[in-house]
Backbone as a printed PyTorch tensor [residue, N CA C, xyz], in Angstrom:
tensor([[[  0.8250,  -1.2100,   0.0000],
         [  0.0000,   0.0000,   0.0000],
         [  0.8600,   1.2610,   0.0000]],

        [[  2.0180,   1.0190,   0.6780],
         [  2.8280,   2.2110,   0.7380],
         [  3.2690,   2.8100,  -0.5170]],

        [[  3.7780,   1.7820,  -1.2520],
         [  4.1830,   2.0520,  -2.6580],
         [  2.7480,   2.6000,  -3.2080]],

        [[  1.6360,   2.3730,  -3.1310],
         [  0.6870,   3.6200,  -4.1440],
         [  0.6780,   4.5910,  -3.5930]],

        [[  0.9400,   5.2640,  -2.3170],
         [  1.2950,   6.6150,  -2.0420],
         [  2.4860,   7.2900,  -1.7720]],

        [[  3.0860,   6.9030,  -2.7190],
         [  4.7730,   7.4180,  -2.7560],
         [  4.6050,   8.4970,  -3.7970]],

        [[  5.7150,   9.1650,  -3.5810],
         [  5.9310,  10.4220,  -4.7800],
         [  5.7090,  10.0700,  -6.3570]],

        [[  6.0790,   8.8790,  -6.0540],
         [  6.1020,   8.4020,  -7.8130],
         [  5.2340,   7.4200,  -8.3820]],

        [[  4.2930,   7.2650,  -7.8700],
         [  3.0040,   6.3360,  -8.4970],
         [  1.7310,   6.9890,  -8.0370]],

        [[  1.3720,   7.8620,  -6.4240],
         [  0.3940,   8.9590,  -6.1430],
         [ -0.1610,   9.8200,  -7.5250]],

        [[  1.1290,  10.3800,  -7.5950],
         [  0.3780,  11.9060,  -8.7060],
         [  0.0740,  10.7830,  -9.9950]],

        [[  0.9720,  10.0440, -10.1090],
         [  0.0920,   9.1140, -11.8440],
         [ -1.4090,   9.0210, -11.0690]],

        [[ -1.5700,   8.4390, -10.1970],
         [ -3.3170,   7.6190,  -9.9260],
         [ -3.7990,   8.9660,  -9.5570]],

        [[ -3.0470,  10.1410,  -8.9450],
         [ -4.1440,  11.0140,  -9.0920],
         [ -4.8450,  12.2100, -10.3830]],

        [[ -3.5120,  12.0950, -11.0640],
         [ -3.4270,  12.4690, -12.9510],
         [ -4.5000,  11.7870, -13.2470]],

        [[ -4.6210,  10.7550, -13.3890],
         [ -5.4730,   9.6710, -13.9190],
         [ -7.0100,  10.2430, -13.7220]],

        [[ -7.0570,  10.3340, -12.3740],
         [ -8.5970,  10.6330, -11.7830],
         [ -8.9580,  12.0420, -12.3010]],

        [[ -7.8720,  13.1290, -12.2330],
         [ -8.1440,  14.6150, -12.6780],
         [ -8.3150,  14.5460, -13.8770]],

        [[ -8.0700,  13.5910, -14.8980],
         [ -7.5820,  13.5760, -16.2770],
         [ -9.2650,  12.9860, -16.6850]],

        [[ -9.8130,  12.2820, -16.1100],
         [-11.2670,  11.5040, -16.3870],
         [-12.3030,  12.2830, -16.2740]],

        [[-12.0890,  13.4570, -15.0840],
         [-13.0040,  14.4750, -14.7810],
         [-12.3820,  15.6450, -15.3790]],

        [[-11.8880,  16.0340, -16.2190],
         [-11.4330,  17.1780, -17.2610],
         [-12.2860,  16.5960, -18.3690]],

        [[-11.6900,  15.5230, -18.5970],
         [-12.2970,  14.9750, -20.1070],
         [-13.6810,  14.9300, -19.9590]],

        [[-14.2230,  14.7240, -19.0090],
         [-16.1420,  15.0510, -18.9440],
         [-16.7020,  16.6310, -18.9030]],

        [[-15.6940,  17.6660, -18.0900],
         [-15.7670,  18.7850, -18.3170],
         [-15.5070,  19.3680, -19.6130]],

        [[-14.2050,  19.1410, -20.8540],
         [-14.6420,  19.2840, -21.6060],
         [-15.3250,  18.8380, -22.4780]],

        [[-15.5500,  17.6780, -22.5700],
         [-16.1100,  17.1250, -23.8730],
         [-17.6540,  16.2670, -23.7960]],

        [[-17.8000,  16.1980, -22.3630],
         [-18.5460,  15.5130, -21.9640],
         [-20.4610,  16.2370, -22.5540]],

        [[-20.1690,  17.2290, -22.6340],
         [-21.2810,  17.7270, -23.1060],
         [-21.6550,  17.7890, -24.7720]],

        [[-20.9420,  16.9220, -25.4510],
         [-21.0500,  17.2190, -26.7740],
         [-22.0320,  15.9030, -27.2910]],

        [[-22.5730,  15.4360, -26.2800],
         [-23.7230,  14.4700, -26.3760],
         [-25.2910,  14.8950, -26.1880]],

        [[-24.8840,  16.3350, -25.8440],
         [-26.1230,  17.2550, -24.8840],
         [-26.0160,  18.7010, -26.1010]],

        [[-26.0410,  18.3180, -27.1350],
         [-26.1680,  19.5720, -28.3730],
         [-27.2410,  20.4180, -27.4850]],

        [[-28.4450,  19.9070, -27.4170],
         [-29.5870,  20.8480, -27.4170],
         [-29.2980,  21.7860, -25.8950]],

        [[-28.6370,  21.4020, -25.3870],
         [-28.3880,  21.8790, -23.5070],
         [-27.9370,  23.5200, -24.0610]],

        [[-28.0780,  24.7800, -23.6740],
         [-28.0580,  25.5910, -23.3960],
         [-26.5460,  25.6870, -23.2030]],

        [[-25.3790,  26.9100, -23.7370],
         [-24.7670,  27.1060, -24.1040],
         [-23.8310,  27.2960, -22.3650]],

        [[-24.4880,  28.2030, -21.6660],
         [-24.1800,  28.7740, -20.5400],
         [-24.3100,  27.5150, -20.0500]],

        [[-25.6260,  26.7940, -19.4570],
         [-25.4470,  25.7030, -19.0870],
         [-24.1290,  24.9220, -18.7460]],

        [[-23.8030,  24.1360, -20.0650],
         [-22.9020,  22.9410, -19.8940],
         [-21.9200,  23.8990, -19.6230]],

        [[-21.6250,  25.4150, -20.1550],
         [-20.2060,  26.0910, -19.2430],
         [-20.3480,  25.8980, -17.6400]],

        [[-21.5370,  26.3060, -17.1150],
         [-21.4520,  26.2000, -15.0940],
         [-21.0830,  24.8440, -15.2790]],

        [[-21.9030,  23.5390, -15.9410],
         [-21.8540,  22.6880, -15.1850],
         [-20.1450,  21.9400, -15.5190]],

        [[-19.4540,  22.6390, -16.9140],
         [-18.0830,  22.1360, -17.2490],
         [-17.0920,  22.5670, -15.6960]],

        [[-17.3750,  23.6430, -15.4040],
         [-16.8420,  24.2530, -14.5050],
         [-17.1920,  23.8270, -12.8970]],

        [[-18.0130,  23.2970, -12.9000],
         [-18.4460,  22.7230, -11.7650],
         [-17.6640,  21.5420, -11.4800]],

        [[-17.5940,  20.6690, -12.8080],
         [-17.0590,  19.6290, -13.1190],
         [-15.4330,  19.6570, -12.4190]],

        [[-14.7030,  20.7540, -13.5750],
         [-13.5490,  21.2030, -13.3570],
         [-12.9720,  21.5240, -12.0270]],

        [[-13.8670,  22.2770, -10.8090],
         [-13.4350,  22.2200,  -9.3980],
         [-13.1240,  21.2160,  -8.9840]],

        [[-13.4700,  19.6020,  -8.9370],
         [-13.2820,  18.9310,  -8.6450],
         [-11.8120,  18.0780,  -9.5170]],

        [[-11.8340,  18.3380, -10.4800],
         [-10.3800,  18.2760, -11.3700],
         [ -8.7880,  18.8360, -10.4080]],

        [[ -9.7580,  19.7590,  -9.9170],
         [ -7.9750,  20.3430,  -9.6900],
         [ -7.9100,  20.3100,  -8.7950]],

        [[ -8.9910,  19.8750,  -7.7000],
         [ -8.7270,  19.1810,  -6.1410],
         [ -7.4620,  17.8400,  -6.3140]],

        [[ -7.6540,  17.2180,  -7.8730],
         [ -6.7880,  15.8930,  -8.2670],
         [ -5.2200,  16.8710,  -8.3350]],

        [[ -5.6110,  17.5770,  -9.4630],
         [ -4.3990,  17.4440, -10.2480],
         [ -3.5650,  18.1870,  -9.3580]],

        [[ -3.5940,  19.4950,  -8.8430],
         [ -3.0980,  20.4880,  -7.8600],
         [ -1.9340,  19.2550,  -6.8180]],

        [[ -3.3470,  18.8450,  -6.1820],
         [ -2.1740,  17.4840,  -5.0420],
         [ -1.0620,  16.7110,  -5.7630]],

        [[ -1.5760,  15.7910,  -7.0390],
         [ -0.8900,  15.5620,  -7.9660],
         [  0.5770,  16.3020,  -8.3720]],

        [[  0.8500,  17.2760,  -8.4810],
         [  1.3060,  17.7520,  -9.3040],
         [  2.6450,  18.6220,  -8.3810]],

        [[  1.9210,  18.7280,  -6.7620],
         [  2.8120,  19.2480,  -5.4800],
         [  3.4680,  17.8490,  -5.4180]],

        [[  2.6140,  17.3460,  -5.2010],
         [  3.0950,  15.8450,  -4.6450],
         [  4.3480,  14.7450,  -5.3210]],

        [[  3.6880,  15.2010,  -6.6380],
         [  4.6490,  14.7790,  -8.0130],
         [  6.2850,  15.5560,  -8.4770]],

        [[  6.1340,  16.1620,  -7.7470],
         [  7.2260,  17.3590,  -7.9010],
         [  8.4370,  17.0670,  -6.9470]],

        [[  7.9830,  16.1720,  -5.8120],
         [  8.9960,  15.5230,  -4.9870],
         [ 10.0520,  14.5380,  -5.7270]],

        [[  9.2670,  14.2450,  -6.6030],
         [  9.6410,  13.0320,  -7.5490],
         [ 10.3420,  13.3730,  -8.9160]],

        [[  9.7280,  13.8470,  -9.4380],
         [  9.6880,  14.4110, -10.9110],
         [  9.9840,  15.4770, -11.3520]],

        [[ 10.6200,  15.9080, -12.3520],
         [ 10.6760,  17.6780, -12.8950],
         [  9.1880,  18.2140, -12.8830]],

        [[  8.9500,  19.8930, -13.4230],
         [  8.0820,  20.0430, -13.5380],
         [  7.3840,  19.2490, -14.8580]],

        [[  8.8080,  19.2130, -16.1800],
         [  8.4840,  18.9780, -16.9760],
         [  8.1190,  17.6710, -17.2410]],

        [[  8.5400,  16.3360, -16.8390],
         [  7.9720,  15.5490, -16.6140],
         [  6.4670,  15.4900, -16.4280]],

        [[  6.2990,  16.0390, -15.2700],
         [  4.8120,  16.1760, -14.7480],
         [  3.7370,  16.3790, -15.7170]],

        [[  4.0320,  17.5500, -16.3450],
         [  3.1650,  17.6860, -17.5990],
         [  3.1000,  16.9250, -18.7330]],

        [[  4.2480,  16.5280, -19.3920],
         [  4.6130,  15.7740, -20.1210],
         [  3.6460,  13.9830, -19.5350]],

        [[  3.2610,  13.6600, -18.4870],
         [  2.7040,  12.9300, -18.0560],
         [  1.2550,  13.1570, -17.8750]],

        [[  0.9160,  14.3410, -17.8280],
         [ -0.1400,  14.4120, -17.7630],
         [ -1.0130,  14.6850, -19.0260]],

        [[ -0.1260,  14.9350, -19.8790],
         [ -0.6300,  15.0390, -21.4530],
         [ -1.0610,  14.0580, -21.9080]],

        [[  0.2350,  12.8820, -21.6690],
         [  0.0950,  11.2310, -22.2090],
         [ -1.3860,  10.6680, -21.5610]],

        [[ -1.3050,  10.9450, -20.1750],
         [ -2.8630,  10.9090, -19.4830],
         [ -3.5150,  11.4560, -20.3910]],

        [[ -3.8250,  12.0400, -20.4820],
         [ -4.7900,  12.9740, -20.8860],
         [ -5.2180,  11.9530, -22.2020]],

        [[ -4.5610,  12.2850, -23.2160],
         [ -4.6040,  11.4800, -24.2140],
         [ -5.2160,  10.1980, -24.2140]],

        [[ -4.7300,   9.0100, -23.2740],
         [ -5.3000,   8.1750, -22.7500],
         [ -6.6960,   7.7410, -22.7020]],

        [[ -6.7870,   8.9290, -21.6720],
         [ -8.2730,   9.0120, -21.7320],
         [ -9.3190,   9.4970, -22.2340]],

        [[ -8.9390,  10.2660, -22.9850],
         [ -9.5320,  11.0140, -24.3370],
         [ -9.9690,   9.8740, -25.1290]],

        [[ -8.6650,   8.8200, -25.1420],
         [ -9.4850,   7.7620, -26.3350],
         [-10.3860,   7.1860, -25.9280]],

        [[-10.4840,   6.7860, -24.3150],
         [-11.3230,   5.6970, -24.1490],
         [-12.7490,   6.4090, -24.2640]],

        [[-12.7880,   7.5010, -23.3940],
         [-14.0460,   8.7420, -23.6920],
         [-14.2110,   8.8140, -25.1400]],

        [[-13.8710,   8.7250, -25.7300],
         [-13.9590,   9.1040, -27.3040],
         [-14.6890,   7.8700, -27.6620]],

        [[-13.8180,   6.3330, -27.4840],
         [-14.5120,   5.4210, -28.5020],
         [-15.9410,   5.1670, -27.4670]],

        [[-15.9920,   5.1870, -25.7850],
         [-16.3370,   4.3000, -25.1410],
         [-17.8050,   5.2510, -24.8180]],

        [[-17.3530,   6.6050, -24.7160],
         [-18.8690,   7.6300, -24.5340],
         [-19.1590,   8.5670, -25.7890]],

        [[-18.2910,   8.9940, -26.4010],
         [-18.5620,   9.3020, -27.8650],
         [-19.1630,   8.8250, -28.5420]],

        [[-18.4540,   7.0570, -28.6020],
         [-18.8280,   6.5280, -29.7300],
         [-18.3910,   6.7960, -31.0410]],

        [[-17.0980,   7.4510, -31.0200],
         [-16.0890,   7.5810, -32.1960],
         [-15.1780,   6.7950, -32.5650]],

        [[-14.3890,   7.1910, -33.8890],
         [-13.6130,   5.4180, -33.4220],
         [-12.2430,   6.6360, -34.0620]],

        [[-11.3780,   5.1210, -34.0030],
         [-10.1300,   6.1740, -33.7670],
         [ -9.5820,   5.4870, -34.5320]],

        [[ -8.8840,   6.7470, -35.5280],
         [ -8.3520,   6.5260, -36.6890],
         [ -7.1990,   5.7290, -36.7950]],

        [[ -6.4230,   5.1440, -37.7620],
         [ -4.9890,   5.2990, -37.7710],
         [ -4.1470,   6.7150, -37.8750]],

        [[ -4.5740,   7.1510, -38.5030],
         [ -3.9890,   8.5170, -38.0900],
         [ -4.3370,   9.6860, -36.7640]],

        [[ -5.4510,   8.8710, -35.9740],
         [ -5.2380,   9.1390, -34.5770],
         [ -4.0890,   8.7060, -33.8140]],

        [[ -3.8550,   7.0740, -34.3550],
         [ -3.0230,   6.2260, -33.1850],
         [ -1.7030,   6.7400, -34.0590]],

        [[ -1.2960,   7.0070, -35.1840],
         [  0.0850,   7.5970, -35.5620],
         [  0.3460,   8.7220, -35.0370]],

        [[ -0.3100,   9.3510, -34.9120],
         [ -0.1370,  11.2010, -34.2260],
         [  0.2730,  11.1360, -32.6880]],

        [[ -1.0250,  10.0820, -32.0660],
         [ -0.8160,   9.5420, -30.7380],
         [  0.5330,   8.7330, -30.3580]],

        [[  0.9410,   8.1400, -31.2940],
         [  2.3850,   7.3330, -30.5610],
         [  3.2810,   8.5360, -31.1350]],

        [[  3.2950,   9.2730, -32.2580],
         [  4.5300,  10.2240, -32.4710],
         [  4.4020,  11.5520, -30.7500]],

        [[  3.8110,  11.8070, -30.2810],
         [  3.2940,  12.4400, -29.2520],
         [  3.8220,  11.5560, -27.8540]],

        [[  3.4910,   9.9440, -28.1050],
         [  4.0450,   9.5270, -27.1050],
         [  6.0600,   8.8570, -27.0330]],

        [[  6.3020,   9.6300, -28.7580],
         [  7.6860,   9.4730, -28.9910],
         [  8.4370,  10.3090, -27.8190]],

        [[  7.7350,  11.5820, -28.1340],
         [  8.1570,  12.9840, -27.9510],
         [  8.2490,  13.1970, -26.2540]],

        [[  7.1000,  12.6330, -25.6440],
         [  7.0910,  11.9700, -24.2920],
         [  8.6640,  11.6430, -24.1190]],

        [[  8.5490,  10.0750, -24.4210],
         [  9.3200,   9.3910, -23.8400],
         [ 11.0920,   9.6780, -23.8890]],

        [[ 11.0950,  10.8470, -24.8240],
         [ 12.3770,  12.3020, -24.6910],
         [ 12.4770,  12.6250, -23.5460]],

        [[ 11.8380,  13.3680, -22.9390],
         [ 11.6210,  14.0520, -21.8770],
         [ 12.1070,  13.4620, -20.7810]],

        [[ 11.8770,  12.1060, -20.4010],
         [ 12.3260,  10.7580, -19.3340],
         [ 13.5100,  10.3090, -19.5890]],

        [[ 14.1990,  10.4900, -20.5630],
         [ 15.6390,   9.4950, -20.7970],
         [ 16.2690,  10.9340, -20.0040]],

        [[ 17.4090,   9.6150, -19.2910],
         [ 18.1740,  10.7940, -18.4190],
         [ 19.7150,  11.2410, -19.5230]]])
């Protein structure tokens, strides 16, 4: 148990969680066309408070561990991540090959950043 709250596996599982509730703040409303414009903004934003209760801890916490740049650089690849699964799994989009080529050249560019 100790090892999931260490400097260096914490901010990933809490990236993860901020990264699931961003991706519903933004995109999550593009299933809700007819919803009122202002609307899905309070409720994106409503959404979003609870995002950065994650990522904020994440990202202090992660910093014990990690560069800044890392951090981001990790939280992008997150991000991404979960974008697809939101995409194929609540969208209902499917994902191109030239999604997953763009996506691994992106996760080339990543994995720069980590070589010491």
């Amino acid at each position: 148990m100790s090892i999931l709250l260490s400097a260096k596996v914490l901010p990933i599982l809490l990236l993860v969680a901020s990264k699931v509730f961003m991706t519903f703040a933004w995109y999550g409303h593009l299933k809700f066309k007819a919803a009122p414009l202002y609307a899905v903004v309070m409720i994106s934003w409503f959404i979003a408070f609870f995002e950065y209760w994650l990522a904020v801890p994440a990202n202090r916490i992660g910093h014990e561990a990690y560069s800044a740049a890392q951090l981001k650089t990790m939280q992008e690849v997150i991000t991404l991540c979960v974008f697809v699964l939101f995409s194929v799994f609540y969208l209902k989009e499917a994902i191109t090959l030239n999604h997953v080529a763009g996506f691994i050249l992106i996760a080339a560019g990543a994995a720069l950043i980590f070589r010491s």
